[in-house]
C-alpha positions as CSV (number, residue, x, y, z in Angstrom):
1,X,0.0,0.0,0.0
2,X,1.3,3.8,-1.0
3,X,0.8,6.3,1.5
4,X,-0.9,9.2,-0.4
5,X,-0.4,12.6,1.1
6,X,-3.9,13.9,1.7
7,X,-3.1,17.6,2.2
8,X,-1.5,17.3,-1.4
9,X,-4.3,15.5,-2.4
10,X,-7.0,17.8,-1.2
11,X,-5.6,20.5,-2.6
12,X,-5.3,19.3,-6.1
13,X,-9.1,18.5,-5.7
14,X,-9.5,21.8,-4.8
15,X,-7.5,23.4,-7.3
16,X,-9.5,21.7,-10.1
17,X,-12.6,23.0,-8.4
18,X,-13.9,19.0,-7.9
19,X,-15.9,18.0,-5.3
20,X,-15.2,14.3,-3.5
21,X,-17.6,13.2,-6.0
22,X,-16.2,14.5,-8.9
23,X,-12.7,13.5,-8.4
24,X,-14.4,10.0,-7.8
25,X,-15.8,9.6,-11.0
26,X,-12.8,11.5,-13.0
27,X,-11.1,8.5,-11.3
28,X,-13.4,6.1,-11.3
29,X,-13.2,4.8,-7.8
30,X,-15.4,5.2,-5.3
31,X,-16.4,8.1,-3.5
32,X,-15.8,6.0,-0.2
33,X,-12.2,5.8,-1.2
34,X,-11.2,9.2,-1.6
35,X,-13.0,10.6,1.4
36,X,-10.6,7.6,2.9
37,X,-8.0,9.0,1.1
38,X,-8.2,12.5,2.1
39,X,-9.5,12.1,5.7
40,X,-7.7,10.0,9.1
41,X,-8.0,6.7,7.7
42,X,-4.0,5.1,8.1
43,X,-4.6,2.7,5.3
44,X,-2.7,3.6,2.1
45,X,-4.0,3.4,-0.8
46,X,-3.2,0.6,-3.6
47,X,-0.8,1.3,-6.8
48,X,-3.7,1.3,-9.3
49,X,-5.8,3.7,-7.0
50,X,-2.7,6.1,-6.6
51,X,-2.4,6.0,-10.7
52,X,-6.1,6.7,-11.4
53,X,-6.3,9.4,-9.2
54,X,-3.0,10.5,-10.6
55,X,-4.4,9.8,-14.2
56,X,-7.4,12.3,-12.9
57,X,-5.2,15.3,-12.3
58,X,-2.8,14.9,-14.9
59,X,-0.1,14.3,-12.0
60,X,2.7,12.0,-11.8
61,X,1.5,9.7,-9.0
62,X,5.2,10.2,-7.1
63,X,3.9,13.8,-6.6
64,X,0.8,12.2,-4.3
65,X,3.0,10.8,-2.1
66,X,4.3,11.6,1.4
67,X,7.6,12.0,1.4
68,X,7.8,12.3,-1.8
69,X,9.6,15.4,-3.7
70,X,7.3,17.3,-6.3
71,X,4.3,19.1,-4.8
72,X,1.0,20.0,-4.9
C-alpha cells in the first residue's frame, strides 16, 4: 500500500474545483475511497488507485505521495 499525502491531495481537488464526488468519478473509484484517502484513515492506498487518481489530475503519482519530492 502507498501512502498518499492527503493535504496534497485535497488541494489538487480543490485546485481543479472537484468535489469528492467528482474526483471520484474522474477517477473512477469510489467516493468512499477518496474521502478515505483524504481524511484520518492510516490505510494507504493501492498502486492502481494512486495511478487513477494521478491519471485524474494529470499528476505523476510520485507527486501524491508523502515523502515524496514534487508538490502540490
Amino acid at each position: 500500500m502507498w501512502d498518499i499525502d492527503k493535504t496534497k491531495l485535497k488541494t489538487l481537488r480543490l485546485r481543479n474545483n472537484w468535489s469528492r464526488e467528482e474526483m471520484a468519478r474522474r477517477a473512477n473509484i469510489s467516493l468512499y475511497s477518496i474521502a478515505r484517502l483524504e481524511g484520518n484513515s492510516s490505510r494507504g492506498a493501492t498502486v492502481e488507485t494512486v495511478g487513477k487518481i494521478a491519471d485524474a489530475l494529470g499528476k505523476h503519482p510520485g507527486e501524491l505521495l508523502k515523502n515524496m519530492k514534487g508538490g502540490a
